[in-house]
C-alpha positions as CSV (number, residue, x, y, z in Angstrom):
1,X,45.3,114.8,88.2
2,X,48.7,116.9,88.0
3,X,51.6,116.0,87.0
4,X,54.8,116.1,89.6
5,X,57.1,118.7,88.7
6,X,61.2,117.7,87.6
7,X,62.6,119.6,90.6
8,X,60.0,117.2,93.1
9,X,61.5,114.1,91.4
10,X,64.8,115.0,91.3
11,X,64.8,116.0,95.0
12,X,62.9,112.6,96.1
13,X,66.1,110.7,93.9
14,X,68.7,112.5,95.0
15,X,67.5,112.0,98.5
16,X,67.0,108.2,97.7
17,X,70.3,108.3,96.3
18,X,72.1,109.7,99.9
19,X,70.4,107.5,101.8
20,X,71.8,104.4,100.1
21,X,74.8,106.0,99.7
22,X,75.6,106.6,103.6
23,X,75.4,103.3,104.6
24,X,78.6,102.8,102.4
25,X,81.6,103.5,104.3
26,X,83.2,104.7,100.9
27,X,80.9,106.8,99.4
28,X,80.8,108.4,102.9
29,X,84.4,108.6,103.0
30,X,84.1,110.2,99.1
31,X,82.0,112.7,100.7
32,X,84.3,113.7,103.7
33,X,86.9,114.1,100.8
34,X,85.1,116.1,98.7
35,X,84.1,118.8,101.7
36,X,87.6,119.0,102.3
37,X,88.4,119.6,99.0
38,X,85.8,122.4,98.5
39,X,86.4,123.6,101.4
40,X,89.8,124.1,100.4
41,X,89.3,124.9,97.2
42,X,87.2,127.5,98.8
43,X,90.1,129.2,100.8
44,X,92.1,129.2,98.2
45,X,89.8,131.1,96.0
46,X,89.2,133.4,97.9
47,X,92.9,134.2,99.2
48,X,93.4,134.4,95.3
49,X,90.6,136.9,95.2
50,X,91.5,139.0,98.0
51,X,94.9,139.8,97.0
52,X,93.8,140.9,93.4
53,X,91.6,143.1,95.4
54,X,94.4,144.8,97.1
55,X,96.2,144.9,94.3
56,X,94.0,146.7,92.8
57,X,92.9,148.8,95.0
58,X,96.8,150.0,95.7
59,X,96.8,151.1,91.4
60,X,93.6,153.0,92.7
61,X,95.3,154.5,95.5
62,X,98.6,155.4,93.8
63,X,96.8,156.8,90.7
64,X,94.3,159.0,93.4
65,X,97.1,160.5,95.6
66,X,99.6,162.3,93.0
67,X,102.9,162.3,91.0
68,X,105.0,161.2,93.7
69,X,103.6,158.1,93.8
70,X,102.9,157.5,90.2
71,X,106.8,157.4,90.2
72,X,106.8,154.8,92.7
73,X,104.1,152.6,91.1
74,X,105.8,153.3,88.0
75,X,109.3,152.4,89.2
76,X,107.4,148.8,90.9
77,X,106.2,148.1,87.5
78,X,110.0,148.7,86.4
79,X,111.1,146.5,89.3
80,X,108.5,143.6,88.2
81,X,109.3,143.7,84.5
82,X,113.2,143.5,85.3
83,X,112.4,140.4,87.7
84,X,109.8,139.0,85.1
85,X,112.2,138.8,81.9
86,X,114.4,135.1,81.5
């Protein structure tokens, strides 16, 4: 005789779980709420993300293509510092 594996249990409670849970209108409206939230949340992240990645890959580019724009990353970084101080 074996013995049922954690995962196989877990997966048979959660499942027992969601089906007593959607015949709540509240935990079903819960649920809604927290897809929109992730989904959100999601969006969010990855707008966050995205602009670190051109951010950073505008340091690459200045540093890559020569003095003259070194000066102009360095005068930004002048720019942002003077805009960043109380």
């Amino acid at each position: 005789m074996r013995t049922p594996k954690i995962t196989e249990c877990a997966c048979g409670l959660v499942v027992t779980i969601l089906g007593f849970g959607f015949s709540s209108y509240y935990i079903r409206e819960v649920l809604v709420s927290l897809a929109l939230f992730s989904v959100a949340f999601l969006f969010l992240a990855l707008t966050v993300l995205a602009a670190i990645l051109l951010w950073w890959a505008s340091e690459q580019l200045a540093d890559w293509s020569g003095p003259a724009s070194r000066r102009v990353l360095a005068f930004s970084r002048r720019l942002m510092a003077a805009y960043a101080r109380p």
